[in-house]
C-alpha positions as CSV (number, residue, x, y, z in Angstrom):
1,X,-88.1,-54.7,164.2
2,X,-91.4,-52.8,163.1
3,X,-94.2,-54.8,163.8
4,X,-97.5,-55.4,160.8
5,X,-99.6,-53.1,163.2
6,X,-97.2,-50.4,163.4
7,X,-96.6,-50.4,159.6
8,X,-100.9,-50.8,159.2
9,X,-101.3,-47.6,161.8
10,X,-98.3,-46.0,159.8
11,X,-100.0,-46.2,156.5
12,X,-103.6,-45.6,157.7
13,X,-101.8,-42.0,159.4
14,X,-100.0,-41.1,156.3
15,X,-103.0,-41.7,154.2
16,X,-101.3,-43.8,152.1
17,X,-103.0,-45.5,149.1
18,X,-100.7,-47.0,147.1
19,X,-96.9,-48.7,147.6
20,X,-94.2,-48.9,145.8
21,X,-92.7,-52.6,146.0
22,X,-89.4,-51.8,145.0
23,X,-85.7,-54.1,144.7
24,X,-82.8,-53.7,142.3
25,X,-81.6,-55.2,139.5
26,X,-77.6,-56.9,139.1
27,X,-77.0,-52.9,137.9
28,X,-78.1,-51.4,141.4
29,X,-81.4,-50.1,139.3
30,X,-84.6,-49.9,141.0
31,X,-87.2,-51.9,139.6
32,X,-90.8,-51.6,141.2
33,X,-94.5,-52.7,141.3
34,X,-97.3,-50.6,142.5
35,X,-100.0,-52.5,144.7
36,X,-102.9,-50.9,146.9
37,X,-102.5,-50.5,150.4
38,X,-105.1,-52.9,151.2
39,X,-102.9,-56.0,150.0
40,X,-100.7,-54.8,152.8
41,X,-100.6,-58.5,154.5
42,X,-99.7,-60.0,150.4
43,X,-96.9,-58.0,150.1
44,X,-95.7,-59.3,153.8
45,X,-96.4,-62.6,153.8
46,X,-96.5,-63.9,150.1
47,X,-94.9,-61.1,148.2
48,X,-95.2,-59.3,144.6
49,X,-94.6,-61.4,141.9
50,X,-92.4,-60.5,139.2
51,X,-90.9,-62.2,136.1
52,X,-87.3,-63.0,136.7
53,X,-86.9,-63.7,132.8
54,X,-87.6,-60.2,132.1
55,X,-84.1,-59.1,133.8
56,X,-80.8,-59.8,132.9
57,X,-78.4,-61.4,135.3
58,X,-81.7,-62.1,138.0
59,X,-80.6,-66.1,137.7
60,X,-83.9,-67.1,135.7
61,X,-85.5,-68.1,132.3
62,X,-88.6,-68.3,130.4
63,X,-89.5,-71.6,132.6
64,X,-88.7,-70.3,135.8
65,X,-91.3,-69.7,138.6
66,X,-92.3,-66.2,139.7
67,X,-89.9,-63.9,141.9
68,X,-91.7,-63.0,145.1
69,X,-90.8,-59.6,146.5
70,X,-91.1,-59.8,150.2
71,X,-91.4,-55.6,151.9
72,X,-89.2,-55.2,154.8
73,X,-91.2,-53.2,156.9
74,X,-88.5,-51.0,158.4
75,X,-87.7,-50.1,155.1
76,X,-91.0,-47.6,155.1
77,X,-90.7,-44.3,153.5
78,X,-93.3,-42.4,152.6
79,X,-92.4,-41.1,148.9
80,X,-92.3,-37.0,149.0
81,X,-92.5,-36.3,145.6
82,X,-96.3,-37.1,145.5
83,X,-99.1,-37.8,148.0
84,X,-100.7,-41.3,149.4
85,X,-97.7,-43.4,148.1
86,X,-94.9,-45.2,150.1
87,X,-92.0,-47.0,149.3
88,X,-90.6,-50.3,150.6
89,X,-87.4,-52.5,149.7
90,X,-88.1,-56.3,149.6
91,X,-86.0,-59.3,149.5
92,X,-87.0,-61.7,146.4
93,X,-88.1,-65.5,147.1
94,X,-89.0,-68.4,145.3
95,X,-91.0,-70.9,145.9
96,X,-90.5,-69.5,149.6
97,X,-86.9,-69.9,149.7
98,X,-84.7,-67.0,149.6
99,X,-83.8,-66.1,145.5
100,X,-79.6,-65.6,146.1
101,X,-79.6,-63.7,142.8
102,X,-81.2,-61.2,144.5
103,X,-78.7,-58.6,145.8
104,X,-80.2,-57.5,148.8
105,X,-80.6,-60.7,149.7
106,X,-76.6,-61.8,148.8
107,X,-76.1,-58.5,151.2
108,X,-77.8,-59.9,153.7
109,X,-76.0,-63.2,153.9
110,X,-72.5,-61.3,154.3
111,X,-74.2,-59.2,157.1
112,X,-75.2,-62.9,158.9
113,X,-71.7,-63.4,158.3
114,X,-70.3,-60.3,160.1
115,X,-72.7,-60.4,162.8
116,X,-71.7,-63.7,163.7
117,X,-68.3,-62.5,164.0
118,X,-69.5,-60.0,166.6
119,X,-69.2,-56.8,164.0
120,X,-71.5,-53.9,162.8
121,X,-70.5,-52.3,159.4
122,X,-71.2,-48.2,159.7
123,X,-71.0,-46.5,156.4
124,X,-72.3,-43.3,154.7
125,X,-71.9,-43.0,151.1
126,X,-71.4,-39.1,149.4
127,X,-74.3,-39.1,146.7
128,X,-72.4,-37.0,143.9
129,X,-74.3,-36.4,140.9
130,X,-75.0,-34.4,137.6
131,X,-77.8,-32.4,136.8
132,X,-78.4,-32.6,132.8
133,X,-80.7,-31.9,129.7
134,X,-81.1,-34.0,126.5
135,X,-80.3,-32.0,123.4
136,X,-82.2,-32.9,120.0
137,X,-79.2,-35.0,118.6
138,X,-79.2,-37.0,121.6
139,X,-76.3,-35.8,123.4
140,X,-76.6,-34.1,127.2
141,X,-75.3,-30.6,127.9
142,X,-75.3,-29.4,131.9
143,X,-78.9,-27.9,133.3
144,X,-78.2,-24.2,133.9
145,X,-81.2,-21.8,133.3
146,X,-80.1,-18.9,134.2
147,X,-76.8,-19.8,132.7
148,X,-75.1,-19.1,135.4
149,X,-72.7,-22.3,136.2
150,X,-69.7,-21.6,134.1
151,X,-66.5,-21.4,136.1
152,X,-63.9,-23.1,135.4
153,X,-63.5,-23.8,139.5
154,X,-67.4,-24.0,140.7
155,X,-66.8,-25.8,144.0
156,X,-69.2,-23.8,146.5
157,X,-69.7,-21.4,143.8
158,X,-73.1,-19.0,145.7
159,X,-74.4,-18.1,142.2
160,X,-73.7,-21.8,140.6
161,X,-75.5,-23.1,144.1
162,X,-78.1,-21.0,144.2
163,X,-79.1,-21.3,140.4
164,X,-80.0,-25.1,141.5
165,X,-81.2,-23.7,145.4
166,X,-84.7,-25.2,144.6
167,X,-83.9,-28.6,143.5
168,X,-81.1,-29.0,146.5
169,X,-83.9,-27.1,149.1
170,X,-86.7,-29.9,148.0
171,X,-84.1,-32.8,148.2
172,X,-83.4,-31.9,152.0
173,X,-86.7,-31.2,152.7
174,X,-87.5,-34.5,151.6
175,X,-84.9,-36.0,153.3
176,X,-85.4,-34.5,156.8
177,X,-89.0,-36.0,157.0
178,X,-88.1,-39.1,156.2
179,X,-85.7,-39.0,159.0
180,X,-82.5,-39.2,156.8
181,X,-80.9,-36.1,158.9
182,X,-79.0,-34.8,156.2
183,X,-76.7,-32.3,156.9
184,X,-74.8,-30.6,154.0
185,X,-75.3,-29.8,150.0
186,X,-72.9,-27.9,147.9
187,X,-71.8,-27.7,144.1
188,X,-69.0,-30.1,143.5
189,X,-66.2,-30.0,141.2
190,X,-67.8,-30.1,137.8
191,X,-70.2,-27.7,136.7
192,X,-73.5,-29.4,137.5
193,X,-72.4,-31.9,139.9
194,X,-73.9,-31.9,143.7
195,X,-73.7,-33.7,146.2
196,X,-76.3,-34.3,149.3
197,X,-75.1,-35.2,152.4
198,X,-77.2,-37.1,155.2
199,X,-75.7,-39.4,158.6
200,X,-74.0,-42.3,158.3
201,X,-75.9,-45.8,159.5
202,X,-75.5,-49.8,159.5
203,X,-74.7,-50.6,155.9
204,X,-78.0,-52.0,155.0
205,X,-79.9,-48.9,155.8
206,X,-77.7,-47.0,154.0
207,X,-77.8,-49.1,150.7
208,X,-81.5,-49.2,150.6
209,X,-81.2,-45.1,151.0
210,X,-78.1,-44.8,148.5
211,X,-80.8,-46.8,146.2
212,X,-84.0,-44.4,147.6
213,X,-81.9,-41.1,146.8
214,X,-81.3,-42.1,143.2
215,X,-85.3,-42.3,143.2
216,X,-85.7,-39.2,144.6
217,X,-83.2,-37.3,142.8
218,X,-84.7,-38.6,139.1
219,X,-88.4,-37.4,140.3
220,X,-87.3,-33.9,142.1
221,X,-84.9,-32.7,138.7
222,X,-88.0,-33.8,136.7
223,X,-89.6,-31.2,138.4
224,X,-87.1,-28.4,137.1
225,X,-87.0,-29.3,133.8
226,X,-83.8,-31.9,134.2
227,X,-82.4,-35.6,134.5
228,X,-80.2,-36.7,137.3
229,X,-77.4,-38.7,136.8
230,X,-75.3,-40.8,138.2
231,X,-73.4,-41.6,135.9
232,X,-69.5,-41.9,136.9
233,X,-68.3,-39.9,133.9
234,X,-71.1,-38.1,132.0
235,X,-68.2,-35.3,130.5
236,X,-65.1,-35.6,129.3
237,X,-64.0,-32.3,130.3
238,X,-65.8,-32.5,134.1
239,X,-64.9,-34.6,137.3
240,X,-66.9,-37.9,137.5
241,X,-69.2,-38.5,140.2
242,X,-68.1,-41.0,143.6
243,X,-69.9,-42.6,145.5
244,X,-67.2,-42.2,148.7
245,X,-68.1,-44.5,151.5
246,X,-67.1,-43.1,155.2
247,X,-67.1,-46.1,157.9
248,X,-66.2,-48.0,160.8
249,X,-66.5,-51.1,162.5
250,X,-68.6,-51.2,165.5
251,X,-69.0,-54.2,168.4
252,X,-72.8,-55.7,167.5
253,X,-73.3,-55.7,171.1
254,X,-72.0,-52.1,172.2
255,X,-72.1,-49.8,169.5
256,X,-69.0,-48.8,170.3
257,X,-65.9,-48.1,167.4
258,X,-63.4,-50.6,167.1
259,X,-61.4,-48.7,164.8
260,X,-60.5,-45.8,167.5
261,X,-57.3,-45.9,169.0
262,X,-56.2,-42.7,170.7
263,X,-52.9,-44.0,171.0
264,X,-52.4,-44.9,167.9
265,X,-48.3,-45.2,166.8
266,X,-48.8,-44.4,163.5
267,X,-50.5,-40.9,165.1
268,X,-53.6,-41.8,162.7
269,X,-56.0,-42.8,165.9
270,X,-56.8,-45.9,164.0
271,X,-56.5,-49.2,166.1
272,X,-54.5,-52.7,165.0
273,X,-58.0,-53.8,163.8
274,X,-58.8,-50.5,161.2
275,X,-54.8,-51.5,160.0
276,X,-55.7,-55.2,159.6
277,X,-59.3,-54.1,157.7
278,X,-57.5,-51.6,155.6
279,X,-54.8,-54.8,154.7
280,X,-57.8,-56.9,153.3
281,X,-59.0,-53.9,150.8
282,X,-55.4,-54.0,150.0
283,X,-55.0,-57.3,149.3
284,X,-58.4,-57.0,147.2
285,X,-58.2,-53.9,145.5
286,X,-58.1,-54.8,142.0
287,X,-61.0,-57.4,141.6
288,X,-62.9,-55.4,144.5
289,X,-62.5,-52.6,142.1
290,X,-64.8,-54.8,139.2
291,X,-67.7,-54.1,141.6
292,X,-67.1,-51.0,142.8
293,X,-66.7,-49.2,139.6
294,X,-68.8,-52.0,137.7
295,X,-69.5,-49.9,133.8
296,X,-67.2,-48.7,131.5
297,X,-67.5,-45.5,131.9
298,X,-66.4,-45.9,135.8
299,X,-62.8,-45.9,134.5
300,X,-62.7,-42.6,132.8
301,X,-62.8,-41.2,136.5
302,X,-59.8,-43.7,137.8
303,X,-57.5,-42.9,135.2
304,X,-54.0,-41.7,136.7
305,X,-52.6,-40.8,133.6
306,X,-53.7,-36.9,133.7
307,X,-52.9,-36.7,137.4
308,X,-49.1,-37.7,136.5
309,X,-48.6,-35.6,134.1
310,X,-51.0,-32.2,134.9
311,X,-51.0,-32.7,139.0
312,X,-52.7,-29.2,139.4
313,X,-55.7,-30.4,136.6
314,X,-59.0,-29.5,138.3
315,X,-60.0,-32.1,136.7
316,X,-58.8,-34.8,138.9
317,X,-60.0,-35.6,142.8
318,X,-59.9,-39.5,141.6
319,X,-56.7,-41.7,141.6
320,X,-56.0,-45.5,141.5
321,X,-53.3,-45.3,143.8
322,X,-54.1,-48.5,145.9
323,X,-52.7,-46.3,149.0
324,X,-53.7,-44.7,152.6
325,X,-52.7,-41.9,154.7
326,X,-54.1,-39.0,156.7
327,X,-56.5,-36.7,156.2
328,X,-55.5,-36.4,152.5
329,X,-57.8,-36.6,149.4
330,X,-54.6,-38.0,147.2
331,X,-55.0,-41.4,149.0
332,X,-57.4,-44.7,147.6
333,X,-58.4,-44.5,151.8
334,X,-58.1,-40.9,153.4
335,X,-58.1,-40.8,157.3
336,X,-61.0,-38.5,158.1
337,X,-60.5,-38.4,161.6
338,X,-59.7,-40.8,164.3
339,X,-61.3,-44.4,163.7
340,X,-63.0,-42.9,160.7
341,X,-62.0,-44.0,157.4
342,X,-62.8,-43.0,153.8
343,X,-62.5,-44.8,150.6
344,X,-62.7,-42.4,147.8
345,X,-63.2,-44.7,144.7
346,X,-66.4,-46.6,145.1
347,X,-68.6,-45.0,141.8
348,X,-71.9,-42.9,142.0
349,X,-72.6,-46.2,139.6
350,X,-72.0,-49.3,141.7
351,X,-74.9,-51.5,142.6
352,X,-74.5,-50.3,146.8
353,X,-75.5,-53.9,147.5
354,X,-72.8,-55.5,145.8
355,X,-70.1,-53.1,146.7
356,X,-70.8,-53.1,150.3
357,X,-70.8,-57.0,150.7
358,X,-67.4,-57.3,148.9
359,X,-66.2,-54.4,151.2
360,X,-67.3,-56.3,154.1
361,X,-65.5,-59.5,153.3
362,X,-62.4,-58.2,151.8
363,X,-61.9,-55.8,155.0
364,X,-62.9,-59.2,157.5
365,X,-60.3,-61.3,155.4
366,X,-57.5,-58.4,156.4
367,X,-58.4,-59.2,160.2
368,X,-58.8,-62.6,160.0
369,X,-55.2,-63.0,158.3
370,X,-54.0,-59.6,160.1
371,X,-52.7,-58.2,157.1
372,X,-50.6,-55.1,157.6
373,X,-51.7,-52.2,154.6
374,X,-47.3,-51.0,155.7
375,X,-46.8,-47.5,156.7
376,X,-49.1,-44.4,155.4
377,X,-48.1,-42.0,153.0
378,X,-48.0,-38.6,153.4
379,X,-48.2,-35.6,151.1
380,X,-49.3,-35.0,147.5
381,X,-48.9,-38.2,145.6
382,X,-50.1,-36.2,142.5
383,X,-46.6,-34.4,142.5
384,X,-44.4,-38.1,142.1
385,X,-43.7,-39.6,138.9
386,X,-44.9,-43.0,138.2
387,X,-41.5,-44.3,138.6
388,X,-41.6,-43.0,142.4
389,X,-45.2,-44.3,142.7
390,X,-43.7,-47.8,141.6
391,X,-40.3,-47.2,143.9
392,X,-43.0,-47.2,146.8
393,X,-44.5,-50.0,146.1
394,X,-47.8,-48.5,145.5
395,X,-50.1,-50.3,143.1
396,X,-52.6,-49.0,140.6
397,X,-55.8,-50.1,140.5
398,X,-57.5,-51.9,136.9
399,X,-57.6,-48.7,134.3
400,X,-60.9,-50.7,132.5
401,X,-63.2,-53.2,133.6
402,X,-61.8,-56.0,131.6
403,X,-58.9,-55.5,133.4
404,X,-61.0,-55.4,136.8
405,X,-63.1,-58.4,135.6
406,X,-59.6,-60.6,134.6
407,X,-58.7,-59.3,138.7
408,X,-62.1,-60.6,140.0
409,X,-61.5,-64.3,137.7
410,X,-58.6,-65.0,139.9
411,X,-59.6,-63.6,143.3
412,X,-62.1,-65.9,145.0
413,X,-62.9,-64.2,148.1
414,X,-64.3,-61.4,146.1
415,X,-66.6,-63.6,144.2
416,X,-67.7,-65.7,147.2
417,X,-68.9,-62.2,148.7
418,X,-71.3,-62.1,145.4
419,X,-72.0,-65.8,145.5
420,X,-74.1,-66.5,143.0
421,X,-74.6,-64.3,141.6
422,X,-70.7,-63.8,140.4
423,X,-71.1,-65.6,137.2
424,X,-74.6,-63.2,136.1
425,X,-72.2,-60.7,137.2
426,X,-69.1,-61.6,135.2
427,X,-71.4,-62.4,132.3
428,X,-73.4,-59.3,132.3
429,X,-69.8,-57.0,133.0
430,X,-68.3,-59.1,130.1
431,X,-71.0,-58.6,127.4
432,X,-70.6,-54.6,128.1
433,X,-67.3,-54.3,128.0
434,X,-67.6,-56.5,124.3
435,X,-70.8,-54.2,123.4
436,X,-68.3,-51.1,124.0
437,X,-65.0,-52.3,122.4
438,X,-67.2,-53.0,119.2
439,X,-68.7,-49.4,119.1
440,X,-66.5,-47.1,116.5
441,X,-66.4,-43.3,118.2
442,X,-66.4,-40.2,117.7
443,X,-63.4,-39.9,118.6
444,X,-61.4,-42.6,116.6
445,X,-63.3,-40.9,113.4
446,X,-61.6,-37.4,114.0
447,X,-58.3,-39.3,115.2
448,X,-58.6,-41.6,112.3
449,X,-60.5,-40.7,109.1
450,X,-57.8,-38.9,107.1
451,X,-54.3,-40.0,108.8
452,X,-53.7,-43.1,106.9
C-alpha cells in the first residue's frame, strides 16, 4: 500500500500541479474532476464531490447527497500527454459509506470475495482499437494520411504500421514510464485498427489501466489529427475491435498458478481447477455475454452467420461458439499455453469493471460446483455447418443484447456479481436496445423504399 507521504514526495518530484480525480460511469466511461495538488489530503480523506443525478445508472436523483470520490493512491500515474498533471482512480462514497453503484467499488467487493477464497485473478486485456476522422456529414472514414492503409489483408502491414509509427511510438513511450512494460504493437485486422500490448497484472490493476489507455489513446490521436475508438464495430466491412482477456488463477498467498498442470490428460497443461473455472464461464455464457459485449453494436462482431457460410472471410476472428480447445483462435477460450487461458470475446466496449467481476464469479461458481466444460475441440470450427456445431453440442452465444439481457433476467449469479447495480444496468441496456430498434436505417431505406 502507498503511503500519503510517498504519494506527497511523489507529486512534489513530478512537479505535479494539478490531478485528475477520475472513476467511470455504468458504460466503463471516464468521468473526472480536476483539483490542485494542494487539496492532496481532501481528495484522500474526504473525497471530490460529484453529482450522482447528473449520470445515468449511478443509483441517484435530484435529492440525493453528493458522490465523494475517494483517490486510491496506488493508482498514481503521472498523465504523459501534458506536464504537472496526474491521474488517480477513486472509489465513490456517500455519506462515508461505500456508493455500491459505483463499479469499482462493486469490483472490489467480488475481489473480497475471491481473496477470501484464497485466489488472485491475473488478467491482461488486448486493447484493440480504430483510428478514425469525422467527415462533414457526420459519418467516420479510417485516418490514413499518407493513404497508405488499403489492403485488403493489413495485419502487420510495414507501410500500414509505419503510416501510424508516431502515434503507436508515443503510446509506448507513455506506457513504459508509467511502468506499464508494454511489450508489442502492430496493425490488426482491419485497416486502422491497432492494438497495444503491455504485462498482464491482478485484475484490478489492469481495469484501472484498460480504463487509463482509453484516456491516453483519445489525447495521443488528438495529437495526429484523429479520434480513437473503441468502438466494437465502427465498419461494416472491417473486424470489430476485442477486448481479449489472457489470465490465470493464482494462490493469494504464493503467487504461484493454479491453472498449470504439466500432466495434464487432456495434453492442454491446464489443471482440474482451470477445467472446473472454464465449466462456470460455460454454464454463464449467455447472460455473462450482456456484460461483456454490453452495446448494440457489440453483436455486429459475434455474429456467426458469415463465418458459416464464408469460413475463409477476413472478416471474421470473432465467433459465438460457447467452446474451448488449444491453441486455436476458432474457440470462445483458446489455450495459449499451459495454465494460460484466453477468452476471445470480451468487447473493446465493456465497462472492464463489470466484466471482470462477472468473470470472477461465473469462473468461482465452476469450481465450487466442479463443473466439467467436456472434452476440447480441435481444429477449424469455421469449416462445420451449423448442423455439426449443434451435433456437438456446442452452443451459441446471444446474437443481440436483448437476447443477452433476457439471458442475464434469468441467470442470478451473474447479476449478484453486479449487485446493485444489475437493475441500472438492465435498465440502462434495455432503453438502448429500445432507442436502436426505433431508429429507421439506412439500410432498411435502400432494402425497402421501392420493393413493395
Amino acid at each position: 500500500m502507498t503511503s500519503r507521504e510517498e504519494i506527497r514526495i511523489r507529486m512534489n518530484n513530478d512537479n505535479v500541479r494539478y490531478v485528475l480525480v477520475q472513476f467511470v460511469d455504468l458504460n466503463g466511461s471516464p468521468k473526472v474532476k480536476v483539483v490542485p495538488a494542494s487539496h492532496l489530503n481532501e481528495m484522500i480523506d474526504d473525497g471530490v464531490a460529484f453529482t450522482g443525478a447528473a449520470l445515468p445508472g449511478m443509483g441517484q436523483g435530484l435529492q440525493s447527497h453528493d458522490m465523494m470520490a475517494r483517490i486510491d493512491l496506488d493508482s498514481y500515474t503521472l498523465v504523459p500527454w501534458t506536464e504537472g498533471l496526474a491521474r488517480f482512480a477513486s472509489d465513490l462514497y456517500v455519506d462515508g459509506q461505500p456508493h455500491m453503484f459505483c463499479p469499482r467499488q462493486n469490483f472490489k467487493r467480488v475481489s473480497s470475495y475471491l481473496a477470501e477464497q484464497g485466489y488472485v485473478f491475473n488478467v491482461g486485456i488486448e486493447p484493440e482499437h480504430f483510428l478514425v476522422v469525422k467527415k462533414e456529414d457526420g459519418s467516420i472514414t479510417l485516418w490514413d494520411p499518407k493513404d497508405l492503409d488499403r489492403l485488403r489483408y493489413p495485419s502487420y502491414d510495414f507501410q500500414s504500421t509505419a503510416n501510424a509509427m508516431n502515434y503507436l511510438s508515443d503510446m509506448m513511450d507513455a506506457m513504459a514510464c508509467m511502468g506499464w512494460k508494454p511489450y508489442k504493437s502492430d496493425h490488426e485486422d482491419g485497416n486502422g485498427q491497432f492494438e497495444i500490448n503491455f504485462i498482464y497484472s491482478d485484475a484490478l490493476t489492469t481495469a484501472d489501466r484498460y480504463t487509463f489507455f482509453k484516456m491516453l489513446t483519445s489525447q495521443f490521436a488528438q495529437k495526429y489529427g484523429a479520434i480513437a475508438t473503441h468502438m466494437a464495430k465502427p465498419f461494416t466491412d472491417r473486424a470489430g475491435s476485442g477486448g481479449h482477456i489472457h489470465y490465470h488463477l493464482a494462490d493469494a498467498a504464493t503467487g504461484e498458478n493454479l491453472f498449470l498442470d504439466e500432466e495434464d490428460r487432456r495434453g492442454l497443461g491446464l489443471s482440474q481447477l482451470a477445467y472446473h473455472f472454464i465449466g462456470g464461464i460455460f454454464a454463464h455464457a449467455p447472460a455473462l455475454c450482456s456484460v461483456m459485449s454490453p452495446t448494440v453494436n457489440c453483436y455486429k462482431r459475434l455474429q456467426v452467420g458469415p463465418a458459416l457460410i464464408d469460413p475463409k472471410s477476413e472478416f471474421l476472428w470473432t465467433h459465438a461458439f460457447v467452446s474451448y480447445g488449444d491453441n486455436n483462435r476458432t474457440q470462445m477460450i483458446r489455450t495459449v499455453g499451459p495454465g494460460h487461458l484466453e477468452d476471445r470475446t470480451m468487447s473493446s466496449a465493456c465497462n472492464p469493471y463489470l466484466a471482470l467481476s462477472a468473470y470472477i464469479m461465473a469462473g468461482l461458481d465452476g469450481i465450487r460446483r466442479e463443473l466439467d466444460p467436456g472434452e476440447p475441440n480441435w481444429g477449424n470450427l469455421f469449416d462445420l455447418g451449423l448442423p455439426e456445431i449443434r451435433r456437438r453440442g456446442i452452443r451459441l452465444l446471444p446474437q443481440t443484447l436483448v437476447e443477452s439481457l433476457a439471458e442475464l433476467k434469468e441467470d442470478q449469479l451473474v447479476q449478484e456479481s453486479l449487485g446493485v447495480i444489475y437493475d441500472e444496468f438492465m435498465e440502462l441496456k434495455l432503453g438502448e436496445w429500445r432507442e436502436f430498434h426505433r431508429q429507421v436505417t439506412p439500410w432498411e431505406i435502400q432494402q425497402y423504399l421501392t420493393l413493395f
